[in-house]
C-alpha positions in Angstrom: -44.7 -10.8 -0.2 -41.6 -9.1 0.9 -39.3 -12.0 -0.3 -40.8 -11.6 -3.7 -40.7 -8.7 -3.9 -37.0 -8.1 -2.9 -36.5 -10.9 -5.2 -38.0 -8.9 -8.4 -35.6 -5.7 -7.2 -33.3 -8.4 -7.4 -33.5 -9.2 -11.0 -33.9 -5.6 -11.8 -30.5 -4.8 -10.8 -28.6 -7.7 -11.6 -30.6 -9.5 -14.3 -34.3 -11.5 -14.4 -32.8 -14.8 -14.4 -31.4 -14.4 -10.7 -31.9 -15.5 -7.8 -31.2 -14.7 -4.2 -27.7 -16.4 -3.2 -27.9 -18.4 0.1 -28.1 -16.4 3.1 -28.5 -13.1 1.1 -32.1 -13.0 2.0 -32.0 -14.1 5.7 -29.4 -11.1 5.7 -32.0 -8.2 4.0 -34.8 -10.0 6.3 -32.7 -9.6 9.5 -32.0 -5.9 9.0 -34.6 -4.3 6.3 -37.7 -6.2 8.2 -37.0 -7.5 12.3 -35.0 -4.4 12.1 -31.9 -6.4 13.9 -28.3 -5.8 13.6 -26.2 -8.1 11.3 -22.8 -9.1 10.3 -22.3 -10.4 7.0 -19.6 -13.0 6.4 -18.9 -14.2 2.7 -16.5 -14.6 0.4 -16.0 -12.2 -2.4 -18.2 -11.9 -5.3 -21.2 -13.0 -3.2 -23.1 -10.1 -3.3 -22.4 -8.1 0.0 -23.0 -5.0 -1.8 -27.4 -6.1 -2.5 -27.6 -6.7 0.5 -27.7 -3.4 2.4 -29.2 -1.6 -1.6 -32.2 -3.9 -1.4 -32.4 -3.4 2.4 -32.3 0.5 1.8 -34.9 0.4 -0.6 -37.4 -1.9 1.4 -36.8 0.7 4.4 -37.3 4.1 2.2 -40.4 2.4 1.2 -41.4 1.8 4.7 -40.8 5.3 5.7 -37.5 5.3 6.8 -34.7 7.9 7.0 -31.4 7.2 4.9 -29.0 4.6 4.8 -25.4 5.7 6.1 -22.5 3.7 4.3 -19.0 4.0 6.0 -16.8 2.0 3.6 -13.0 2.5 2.6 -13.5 2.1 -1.0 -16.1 4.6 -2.3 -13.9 5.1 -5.4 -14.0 1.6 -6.2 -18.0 1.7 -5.7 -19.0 3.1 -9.5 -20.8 0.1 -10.7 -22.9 -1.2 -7.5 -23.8 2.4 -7.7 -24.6 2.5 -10.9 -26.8 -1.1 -9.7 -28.1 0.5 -7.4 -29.9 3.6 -9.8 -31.4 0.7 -11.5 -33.7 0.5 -8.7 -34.4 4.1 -8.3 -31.5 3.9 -5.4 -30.2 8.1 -5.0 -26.8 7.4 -3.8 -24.7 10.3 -2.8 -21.1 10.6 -1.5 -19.2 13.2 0.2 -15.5 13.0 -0.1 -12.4 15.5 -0.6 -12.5 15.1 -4.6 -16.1 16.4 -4.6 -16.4 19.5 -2.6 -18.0 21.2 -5.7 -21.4 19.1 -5.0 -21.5 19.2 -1.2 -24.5 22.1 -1.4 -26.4 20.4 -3.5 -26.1 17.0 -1.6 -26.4 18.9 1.9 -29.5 20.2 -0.2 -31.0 16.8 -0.9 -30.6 15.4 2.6 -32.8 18.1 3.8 -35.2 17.4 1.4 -35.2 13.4 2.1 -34.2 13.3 -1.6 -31.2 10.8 -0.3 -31.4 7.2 -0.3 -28.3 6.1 0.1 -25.2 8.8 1.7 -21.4 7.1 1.4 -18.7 8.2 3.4 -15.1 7.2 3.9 -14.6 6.9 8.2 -11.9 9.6 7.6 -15.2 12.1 7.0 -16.1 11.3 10.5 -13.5 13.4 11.7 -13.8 16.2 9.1 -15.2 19.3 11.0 -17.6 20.6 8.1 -19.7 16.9 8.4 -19.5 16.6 12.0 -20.9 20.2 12.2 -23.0 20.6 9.1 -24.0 17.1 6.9 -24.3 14.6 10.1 -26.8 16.6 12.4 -29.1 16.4 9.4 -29.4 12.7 9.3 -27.9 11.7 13.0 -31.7 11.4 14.1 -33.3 9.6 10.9 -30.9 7.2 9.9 -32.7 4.1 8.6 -30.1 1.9 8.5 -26.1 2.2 9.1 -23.7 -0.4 7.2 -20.4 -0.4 7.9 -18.6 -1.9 4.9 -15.0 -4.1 5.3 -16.1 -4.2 8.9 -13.1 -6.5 9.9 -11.2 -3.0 9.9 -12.9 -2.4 13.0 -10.7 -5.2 15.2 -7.2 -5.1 15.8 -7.0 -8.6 14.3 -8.7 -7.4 11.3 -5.4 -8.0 8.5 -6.6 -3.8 7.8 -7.3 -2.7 11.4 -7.6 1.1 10.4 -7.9 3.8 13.4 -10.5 5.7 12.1 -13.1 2.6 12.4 -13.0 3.3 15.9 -15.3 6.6 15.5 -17.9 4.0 14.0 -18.3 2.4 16.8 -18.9 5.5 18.5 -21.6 6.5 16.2 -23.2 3.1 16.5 -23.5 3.1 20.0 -25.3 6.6 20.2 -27.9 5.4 17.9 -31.3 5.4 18.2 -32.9 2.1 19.9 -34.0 0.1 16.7 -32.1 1.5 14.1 -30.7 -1.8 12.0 -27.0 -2.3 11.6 -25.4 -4.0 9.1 -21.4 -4.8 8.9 -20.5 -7.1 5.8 -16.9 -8.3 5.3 -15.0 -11.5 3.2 -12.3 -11.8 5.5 -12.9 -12.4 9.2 -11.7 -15.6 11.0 -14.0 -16.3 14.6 -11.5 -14.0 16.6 -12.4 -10.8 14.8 -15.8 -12.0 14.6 -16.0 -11.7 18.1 -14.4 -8.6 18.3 -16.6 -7.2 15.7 -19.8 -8.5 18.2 -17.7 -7.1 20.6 -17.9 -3.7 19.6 -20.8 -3.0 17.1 -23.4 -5.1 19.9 -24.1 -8.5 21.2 -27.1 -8.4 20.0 -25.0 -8.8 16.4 -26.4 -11.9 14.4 -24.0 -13.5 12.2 -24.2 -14.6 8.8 -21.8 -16.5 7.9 -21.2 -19.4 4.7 -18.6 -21.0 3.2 -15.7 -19.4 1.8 -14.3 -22.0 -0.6 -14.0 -20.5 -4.1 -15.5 -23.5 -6.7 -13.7 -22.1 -9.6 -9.9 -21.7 -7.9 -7.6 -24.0 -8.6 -3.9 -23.0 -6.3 -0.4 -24.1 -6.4 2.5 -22.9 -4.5 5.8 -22.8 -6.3 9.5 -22.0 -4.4 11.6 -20.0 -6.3 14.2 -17.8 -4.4 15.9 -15.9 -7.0 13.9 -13.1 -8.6 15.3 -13.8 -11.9 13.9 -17.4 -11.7 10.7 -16.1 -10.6 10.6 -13.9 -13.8 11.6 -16.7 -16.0 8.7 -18.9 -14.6 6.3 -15.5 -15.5 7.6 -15.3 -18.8 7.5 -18.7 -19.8 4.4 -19.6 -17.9 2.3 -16.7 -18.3 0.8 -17.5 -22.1 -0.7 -20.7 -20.7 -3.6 -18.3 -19.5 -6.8 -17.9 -21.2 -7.5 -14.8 -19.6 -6.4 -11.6 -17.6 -5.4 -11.7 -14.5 -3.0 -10.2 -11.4 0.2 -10.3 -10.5 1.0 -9.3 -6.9 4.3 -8.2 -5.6 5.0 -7.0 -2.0 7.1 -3.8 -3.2 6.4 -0.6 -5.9 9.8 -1.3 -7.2 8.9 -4.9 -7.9 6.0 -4.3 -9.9 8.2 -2.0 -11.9 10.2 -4.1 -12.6 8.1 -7.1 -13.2 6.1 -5.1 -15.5 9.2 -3.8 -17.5 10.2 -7.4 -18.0 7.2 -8.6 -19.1 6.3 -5.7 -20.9 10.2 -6.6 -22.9 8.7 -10.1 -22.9 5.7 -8.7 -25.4 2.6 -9.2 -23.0 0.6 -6.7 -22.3 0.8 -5.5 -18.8 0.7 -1.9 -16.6 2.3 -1.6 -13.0 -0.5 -0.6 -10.6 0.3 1.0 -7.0 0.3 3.9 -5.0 3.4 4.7 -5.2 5.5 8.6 -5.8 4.8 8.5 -10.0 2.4 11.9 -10.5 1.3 10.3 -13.9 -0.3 7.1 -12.7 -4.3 7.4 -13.0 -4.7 4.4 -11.4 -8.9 4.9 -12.1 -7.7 4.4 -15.7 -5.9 1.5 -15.4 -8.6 0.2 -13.9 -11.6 0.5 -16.4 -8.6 -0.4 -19.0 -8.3 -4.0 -16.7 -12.2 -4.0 -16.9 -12.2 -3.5 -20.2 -9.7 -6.2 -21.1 -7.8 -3.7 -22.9 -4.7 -4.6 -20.6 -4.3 -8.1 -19.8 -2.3 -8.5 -16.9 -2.1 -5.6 -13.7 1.5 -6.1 -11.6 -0.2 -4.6 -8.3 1.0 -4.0 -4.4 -2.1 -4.0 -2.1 -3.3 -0.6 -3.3 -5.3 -2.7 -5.8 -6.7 -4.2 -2.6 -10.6 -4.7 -1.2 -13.5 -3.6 -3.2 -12.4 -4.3 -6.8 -14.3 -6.4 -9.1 -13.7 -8.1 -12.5 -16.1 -11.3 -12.6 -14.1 -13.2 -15.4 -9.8 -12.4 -13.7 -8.6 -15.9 -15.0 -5.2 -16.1 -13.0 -3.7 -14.1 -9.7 -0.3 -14.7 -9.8 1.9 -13.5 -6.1 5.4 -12.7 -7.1 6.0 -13.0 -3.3 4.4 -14.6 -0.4 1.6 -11.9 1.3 2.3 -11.9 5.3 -1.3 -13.5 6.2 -3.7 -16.8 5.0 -6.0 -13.7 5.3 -4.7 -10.8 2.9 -3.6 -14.0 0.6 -7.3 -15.3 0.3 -8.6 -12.1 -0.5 -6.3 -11.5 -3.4 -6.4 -14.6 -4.6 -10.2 -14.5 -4.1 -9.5 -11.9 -7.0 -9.9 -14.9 -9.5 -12.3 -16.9 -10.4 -15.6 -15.0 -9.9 -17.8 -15.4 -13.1 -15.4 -18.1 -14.6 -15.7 -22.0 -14.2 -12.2 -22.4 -13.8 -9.5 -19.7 -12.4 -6.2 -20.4 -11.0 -4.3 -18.9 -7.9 -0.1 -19.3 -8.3 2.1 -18.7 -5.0 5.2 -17.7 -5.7 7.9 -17.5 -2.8 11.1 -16.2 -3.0 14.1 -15.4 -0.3 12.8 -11.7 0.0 9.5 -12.4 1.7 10.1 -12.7 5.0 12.4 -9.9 5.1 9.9 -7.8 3.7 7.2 -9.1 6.1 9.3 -8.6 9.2 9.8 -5.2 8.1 6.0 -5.0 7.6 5.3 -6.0 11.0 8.1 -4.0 12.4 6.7 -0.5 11.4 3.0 -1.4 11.6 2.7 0.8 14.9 4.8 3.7 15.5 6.7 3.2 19.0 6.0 4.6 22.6 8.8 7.0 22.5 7.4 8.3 18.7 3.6 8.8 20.2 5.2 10.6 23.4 8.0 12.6 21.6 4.8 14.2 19.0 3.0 14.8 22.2 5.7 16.5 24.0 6.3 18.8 21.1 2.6 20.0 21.0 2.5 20.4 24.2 5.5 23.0 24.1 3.5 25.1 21.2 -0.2 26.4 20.5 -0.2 23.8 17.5 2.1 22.2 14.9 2.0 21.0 11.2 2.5 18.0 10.2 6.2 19.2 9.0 6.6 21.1 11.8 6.4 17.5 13.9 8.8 16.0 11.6 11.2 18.7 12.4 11.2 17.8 15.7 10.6 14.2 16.0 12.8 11.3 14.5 9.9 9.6 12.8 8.6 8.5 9.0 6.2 10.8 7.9 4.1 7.7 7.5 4.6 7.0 11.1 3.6 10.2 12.3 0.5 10.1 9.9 -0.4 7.0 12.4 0.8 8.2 15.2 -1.5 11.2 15.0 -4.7 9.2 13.9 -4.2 7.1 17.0 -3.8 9.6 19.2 -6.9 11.8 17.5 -9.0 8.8 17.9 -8.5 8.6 21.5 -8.7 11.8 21.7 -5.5 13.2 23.1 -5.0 15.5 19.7 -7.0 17.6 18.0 -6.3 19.7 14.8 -7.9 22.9 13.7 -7.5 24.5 9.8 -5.3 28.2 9.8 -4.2 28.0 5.9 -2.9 24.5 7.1 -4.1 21.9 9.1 -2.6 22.3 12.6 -2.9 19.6 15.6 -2.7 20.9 19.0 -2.7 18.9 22.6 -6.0 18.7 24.0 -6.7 18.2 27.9 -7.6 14.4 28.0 -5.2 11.9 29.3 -3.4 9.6 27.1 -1.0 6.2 28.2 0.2 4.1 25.8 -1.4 0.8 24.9 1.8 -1.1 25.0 -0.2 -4.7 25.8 -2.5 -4.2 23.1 0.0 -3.4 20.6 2.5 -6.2 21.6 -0.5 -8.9 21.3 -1.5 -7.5 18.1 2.4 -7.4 16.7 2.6 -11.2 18.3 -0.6 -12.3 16.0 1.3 -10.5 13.1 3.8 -12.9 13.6 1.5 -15.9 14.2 0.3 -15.1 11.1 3.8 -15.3 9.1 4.4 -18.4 10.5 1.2 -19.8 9.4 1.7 -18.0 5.8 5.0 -20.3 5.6 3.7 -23.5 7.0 1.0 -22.8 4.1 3.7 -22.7 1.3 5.3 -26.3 2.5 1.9 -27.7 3.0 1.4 -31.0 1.3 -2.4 -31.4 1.3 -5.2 -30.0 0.0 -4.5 -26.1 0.1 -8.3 -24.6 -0.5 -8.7 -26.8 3.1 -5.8 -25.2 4.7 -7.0 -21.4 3.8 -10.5 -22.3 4.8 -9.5 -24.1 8.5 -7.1 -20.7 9.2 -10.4 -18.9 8.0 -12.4 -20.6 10.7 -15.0 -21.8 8.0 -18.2 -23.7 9.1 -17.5 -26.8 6.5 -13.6 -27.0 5.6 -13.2 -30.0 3.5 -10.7 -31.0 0.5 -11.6 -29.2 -2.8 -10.0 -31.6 -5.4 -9.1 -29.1 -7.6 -5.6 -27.8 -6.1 -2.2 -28.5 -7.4 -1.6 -31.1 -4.0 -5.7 -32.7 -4.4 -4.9 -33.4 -8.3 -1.1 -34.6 -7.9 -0.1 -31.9 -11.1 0.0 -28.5 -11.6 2.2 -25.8 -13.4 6.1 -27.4 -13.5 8.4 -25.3 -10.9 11.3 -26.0 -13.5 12.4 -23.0 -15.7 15.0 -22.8 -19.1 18.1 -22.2 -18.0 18.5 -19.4 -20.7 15.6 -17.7 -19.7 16.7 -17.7 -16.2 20.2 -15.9 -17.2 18.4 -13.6 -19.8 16.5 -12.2 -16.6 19.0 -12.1 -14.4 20.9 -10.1 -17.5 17.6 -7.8 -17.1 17.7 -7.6 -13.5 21.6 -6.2 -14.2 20.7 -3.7 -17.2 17.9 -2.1 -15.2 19.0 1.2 -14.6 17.0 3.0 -11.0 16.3 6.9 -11.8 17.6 8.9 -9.0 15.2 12.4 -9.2 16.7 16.0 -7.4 15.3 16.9 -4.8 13.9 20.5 -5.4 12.8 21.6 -1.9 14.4 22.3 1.4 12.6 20.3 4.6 10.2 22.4 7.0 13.0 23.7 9.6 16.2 23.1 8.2 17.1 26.7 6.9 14.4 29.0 8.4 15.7 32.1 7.1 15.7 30.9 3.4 13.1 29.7 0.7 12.5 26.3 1.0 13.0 26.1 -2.8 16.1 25.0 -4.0 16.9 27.2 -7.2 17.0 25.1 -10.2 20.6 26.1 -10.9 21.7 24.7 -7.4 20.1 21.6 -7.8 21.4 18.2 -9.2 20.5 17.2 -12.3 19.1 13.2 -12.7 20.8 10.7 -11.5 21.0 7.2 -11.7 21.9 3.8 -9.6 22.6 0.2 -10.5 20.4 -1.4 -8.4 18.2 -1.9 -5.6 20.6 -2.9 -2.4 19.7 -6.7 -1.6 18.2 -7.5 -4.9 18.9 -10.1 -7.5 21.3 -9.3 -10.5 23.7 -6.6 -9.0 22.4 -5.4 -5.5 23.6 -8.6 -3.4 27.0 -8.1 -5.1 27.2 -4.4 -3.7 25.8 -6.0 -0.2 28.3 -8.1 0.2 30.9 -5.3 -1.1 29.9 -3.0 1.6 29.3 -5.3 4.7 31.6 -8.4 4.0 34.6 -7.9 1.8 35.2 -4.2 2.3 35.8 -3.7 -1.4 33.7 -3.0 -4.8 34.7 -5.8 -7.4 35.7 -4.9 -10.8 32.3 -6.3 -11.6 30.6 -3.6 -10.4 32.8 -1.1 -11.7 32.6 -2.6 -15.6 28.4 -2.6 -15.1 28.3 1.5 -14.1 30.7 2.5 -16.5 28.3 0.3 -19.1 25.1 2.3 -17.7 27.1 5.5 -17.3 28.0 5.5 -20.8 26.3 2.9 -22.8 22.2 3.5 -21.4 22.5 6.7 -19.4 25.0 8.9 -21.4 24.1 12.2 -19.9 24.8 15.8 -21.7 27.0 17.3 -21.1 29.1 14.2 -20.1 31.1 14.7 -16.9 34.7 15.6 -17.6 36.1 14.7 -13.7 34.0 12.6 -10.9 34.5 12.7 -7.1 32.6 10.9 -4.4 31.0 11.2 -0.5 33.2 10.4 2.1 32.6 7.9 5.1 34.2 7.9 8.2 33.3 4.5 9.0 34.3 3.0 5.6 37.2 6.0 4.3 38.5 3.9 1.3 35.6 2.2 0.4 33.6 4.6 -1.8 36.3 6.7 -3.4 38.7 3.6 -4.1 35.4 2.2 -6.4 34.7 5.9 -7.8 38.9 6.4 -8.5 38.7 2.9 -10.8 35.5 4.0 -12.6 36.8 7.2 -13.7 39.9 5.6 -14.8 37.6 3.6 -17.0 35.6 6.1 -18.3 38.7 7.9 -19.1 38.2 11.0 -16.9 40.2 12.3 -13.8 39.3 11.6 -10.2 39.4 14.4 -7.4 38.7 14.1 -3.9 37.0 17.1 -3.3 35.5 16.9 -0.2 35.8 16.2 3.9 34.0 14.9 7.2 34.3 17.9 9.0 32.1 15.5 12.0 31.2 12.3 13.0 27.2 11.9 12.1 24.8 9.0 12.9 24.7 6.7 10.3 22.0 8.5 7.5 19.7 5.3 7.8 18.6 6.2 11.6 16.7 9.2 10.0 13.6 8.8 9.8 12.0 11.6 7.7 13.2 14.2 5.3 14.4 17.5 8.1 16.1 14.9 10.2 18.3 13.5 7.5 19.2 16.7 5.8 20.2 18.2 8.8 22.2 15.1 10.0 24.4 15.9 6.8 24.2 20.0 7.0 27.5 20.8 8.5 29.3 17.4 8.3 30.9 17.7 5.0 33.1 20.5 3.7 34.5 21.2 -0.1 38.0 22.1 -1.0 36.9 25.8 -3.3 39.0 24.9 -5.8 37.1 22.6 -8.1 36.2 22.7 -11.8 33.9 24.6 -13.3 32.7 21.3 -15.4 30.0 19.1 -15.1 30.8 16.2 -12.4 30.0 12.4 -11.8 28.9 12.6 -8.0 29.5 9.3 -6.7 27.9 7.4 -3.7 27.3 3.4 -3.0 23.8 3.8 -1.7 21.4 6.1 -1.7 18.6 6.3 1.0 16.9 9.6 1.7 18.8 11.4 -1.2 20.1 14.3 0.8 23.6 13.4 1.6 23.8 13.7 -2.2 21.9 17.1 -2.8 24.2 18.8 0.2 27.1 18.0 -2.0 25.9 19.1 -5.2 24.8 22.0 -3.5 28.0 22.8 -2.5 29.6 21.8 -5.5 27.3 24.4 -7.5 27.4 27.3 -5.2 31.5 26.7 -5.7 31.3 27.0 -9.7 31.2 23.5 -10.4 28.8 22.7 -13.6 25.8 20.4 -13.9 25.7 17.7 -11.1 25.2 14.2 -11.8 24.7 11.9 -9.1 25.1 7.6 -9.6 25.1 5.5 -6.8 25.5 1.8 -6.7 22.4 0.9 -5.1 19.0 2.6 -3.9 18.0 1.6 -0.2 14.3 0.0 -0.7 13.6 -0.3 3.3 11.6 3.0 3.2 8.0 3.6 1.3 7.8 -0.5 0.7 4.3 -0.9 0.4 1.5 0.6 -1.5 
């Protein structure tokens, strides 16, 4: 009786033809009836999501309490909540966008009038739950799913800090309450871990991951602007829409703007600095199929669904088998055939390496923030960076590491403020070294899968640990054919041509760091500050930026090259108003000549004078040791002077790369407050190291 009447639930949600998937029963069995804990293993698009919404509505009818979902991707949840209501599911969620319905959710827990409550494992160290929402529920919980549950293993791909609270929680409840963790992307190691940590007792589900519908190639193509070719020429074979992913927010702008120039219709999708992205929109636009293609980083990442994607493209190489397989697992869903293109360029394991490198923050980071809060009665965020060399991204870790084990806390005075609590805290210097060696494991099978000259659905399924690997037929390698790796020569130079005409906006900076002037506004007045500016390139890229490298670090010296291509933007695609009427440039002392030799030859071209304004006054660390915003301003406050007498006209501001920006603002700073008039900064190249992913 149960099993029919699941299965009619069933076909209420999703449609009366259905049927249960294999294993999806078992899984609702094991959890909404023996009451057991269970770990869900399947690929996407198998229906994770009905299994813990039929299992919450067979325990509400029993008589049991609410269901507790911690997942990291409430907002991409809409439509299995929308499912869900179909059955007379009430779902609720409490997250920071919603605070304006928190009474009347708080209100509905205490009258049982809550099925279902979702919560992001950030909210379980927000003080307002802990204190107000979760004693409401902590002793009535019918059943507690923990969605993406490979986030809770260090050899998850998306090991996430906060996960650890989970299995607090999960340990401190009840005897008999039912546990469910579902997840598409965990190989037998963090299987075991998983077990590990959420209870022995853990039954696991697990079928096979191979993907019918996928058919996958890998192509090698080094040079970006052969990649973009193969895009551009390959891209109207597909039915469909579909994905392209690229491993930086400056790629996907610049794939999009090349395809967009190419006539298809495409949007860049990321979490990247641009205010005016909705990136909700873009998404029910994909959905929709009023944008055919999405050029996405990872922030288009686990949780998103469109049954019919036709194609998911990688621009570059992802640094796992396991991230790769859930991207490409994109495709393919409610379509009979779907196809998964690796790209690889030279880039990728540079970017990887870099990924790996900065995926923990170091010992002396963890101990330097704890020192400082040790010295005070409780910092800021800011405040930390003002006295820590450290990303702001790295301290953002840093701090959730060291909150999880409890050697921080934070408290709320206008602004959140984390202070040094009691408990004892040594670094986990093993753990994090076997975690960054598995990182590189990883790589190294991520390269051996691009070369691999059998059948590749096989490959991803053996490094997946699947029950029943065997050859699909379907791939590139099985079928002895696939998309050609050849492109037109003429399309190759007409985007490398792009590549060189792209122009990088370079955006003032409009605030002082926390710390660096504490007797002033941190606002820079508007008159004081640069105006927009522009580079080339991106430093190391195709088209210009391995020109400028090997400027810089090989030859000592700009080529004309480069000099004809900025006076072209400067004048031709940038032509700003008022134009400059002289232009000057940064010093160096490690490389005197080099900057103001290239910025004395453009000026002669663009027909203006050149004037060497300013001085090293001190020796500084180079600017890229910096790590966040107050250190790098105040590595440049006090190491360049300005000769007074300077025109009162607008100025080209010249530098060959620009990393944090505020070796730049200094100078137009002091050009300003010495009469000079509108500041225009152009650099050769924009450093990409910093803010990679997202």
């Amino acid at each position: 009786m149960d099993r029919e009447h699941t299965l009619k639930l069933l076909q209420k949600m999703i449609g009366e033809e259905k049927d249960f998937r294999p294993g999806q029963w078992e899984a609702i069995e094991a959890v909404a009836i023996k009451k057991q804990r269970a770990l869900v293993v399947q690929r996407t698009g198998w229906g994770k999501s009905l299994v813990y919404f039929l299992a919450t509505k067979l325990l509400r009818e029993q008589g049991s309490g609410p269901t507790v979902l911690i997942s990291p991707l409430l907002s991409l949840m809409r439509n299995q909540i929308e499912m869900a209501g179909r059955i007379g599911i009430r779902a609720f969620t409490i997250n920071s966008a919603n605070k304006e319905e928190w009474a009347s959710i708080e209100e509905a827990l205490a009258k049982d009038e809550c099925d279902l409550m979702l919560i992001s494992p950030e909210r379980l160290n927000n003080e307002h739950f802990l204190k107000e929402v979760l004693p409401q529920i902590s002793g009535r919980i019918g059943l507690f799913v923990v969605d993406e549950a490979h986030c809770i293993s260090d050899w998850g791909h998306d090991f996430r800090p906060d996960y650890r609270r989970i299995v607090r929680i999960v340990q401190m409840l009840p005897k008999g309450v039912p546990v469910l963790g579902t997840t598409a992307t965990a190989n037998d190691r963090v299987v075991k871990d998983v077990q590990s940590q959420l209870g022995l007792e853990l039954t696991v589900y697990r079928g096979s991951l191979a993907r019918e519908s996928l058919r996958l190639q890998n192509i090698r193509l080094s040079n970006q602007s052969e990649r973009l070719a193969w895009l551009a020429e390959n891209l109207p074979k597909f039915k469909g829409s579909g994905i392209i992913y690229c491993l930086t927010v400056a790629d996907t702008e610049r794939v999009t703007g090349w395809l967009k120039q190419k006539g298809f219709s495409v949007e860049a999708y990321h979490a990247g600095d641009d205010g005016n992205m909705d990136r909700p929109a873009l998404e029910q636009a994909f959905l929709n199929n009023e944008i055919k293609i999405l050029v996405a980083t990872v922030a288009l990442g686990m949780g998103f669904d469109k049954p019919d994607i036709d194609f998911v493209i990688h621009f570059q190489r992802p640094g796992s088998v396991v991230a790769y397989y859930q991207q490409v697992g994109r495709a393919g869903r409610a379509v009979e055939k779907s196809y998964g293109v690796l790209l690889s360029g030279a880039e990728d394991d540079e970017i990887q390496n870099y990924f790996i490198e900065s995926a923990f923050p170091s010992t002396q980071v963890f101990l330097g923030i704890l020192q400082e809060l040790e010295k005070s009665e409780g910092l800021s965020l800011y405040e930390i960076l003002a006295r820590v060399n450290t990303s702001k991204s790295m301290a953002e870790k840093a701090i959730k590491i060291l909150e999880v084990d409890g050697a921080v806390g934070q408290t709320f005075d206008k602004k959140v403020l984390y202070f040094r609590t009691p408990n004892p805290w040594v670094p986990e210097t093993d753990r994090i070294n076997r975690v960054l060696d598995l990182r590189r494991s990883e790589l190294a099978q991520m390269q051996a899968y691009v070369d691999h000259p059998d059948c590749l659905m096989k490959f991803l399924l053996e490094a997946l640990d699947d029950p029943n690997p065997s050859p699909c037929g379907r791939c590139a390698n099985c079928q002895g054919k696939g998309f050609s790796a050849s492109v037109p020569h003429e399309l190759v130079i007409e985007a490398e041509n792009y590549l060189k005409g792209t122009q990088v906006l370079i955006q003032p900076r409009k605030q002082w760091p926390v710390g660096l002037f504490p007797d002033q506004k941190r606002n820079i007045p508007i008159e004081l500050q640069n105006a927009p500016g522009r580079s080339l390139c991106y430093y190391g890229d195709a088209g210009w930026g391995k020109i400028v490298q090997i400027g810089k670090y090989r030859e000592g010296h700009f080529p004309d090259e480069l000099v004809n291509a900025a006076s072209h933007v400067i004048q031709n695609l940038w032509n700003p108003e008022p134009f400059p009427t002289w232009v000057t440039s940064i010093p160096s002392t490690r490389h005197p000549q080099l900057v103001p030799d290239f910025a004395a030859r453009l000026a002669e071209l663009l027909g203006i004078p050149y004037r060497s304004v300013f001085q090293r006054t001190s020796d500084a660390p180079e600017q890229k040791t910096m790590q966040n915003s107050t250190m790098q301003a105040r590595n440049v406050v006090g190491t360049i002077s300005i000769d007074p007498q300077i025109p009162s006209d607008a100025v080209l501001l010249i530098d060959d790369i620009i990393d944090s920006g505020w070796t730049l603002t200094m100078a137009g700073y002091l050009l300003k407050i010495n009469g000079s008039g509108p500041v225009y900064p152009f650099t050769l190249a924009q450093a990409t190291g910093r803010n990679t992913n997202g």
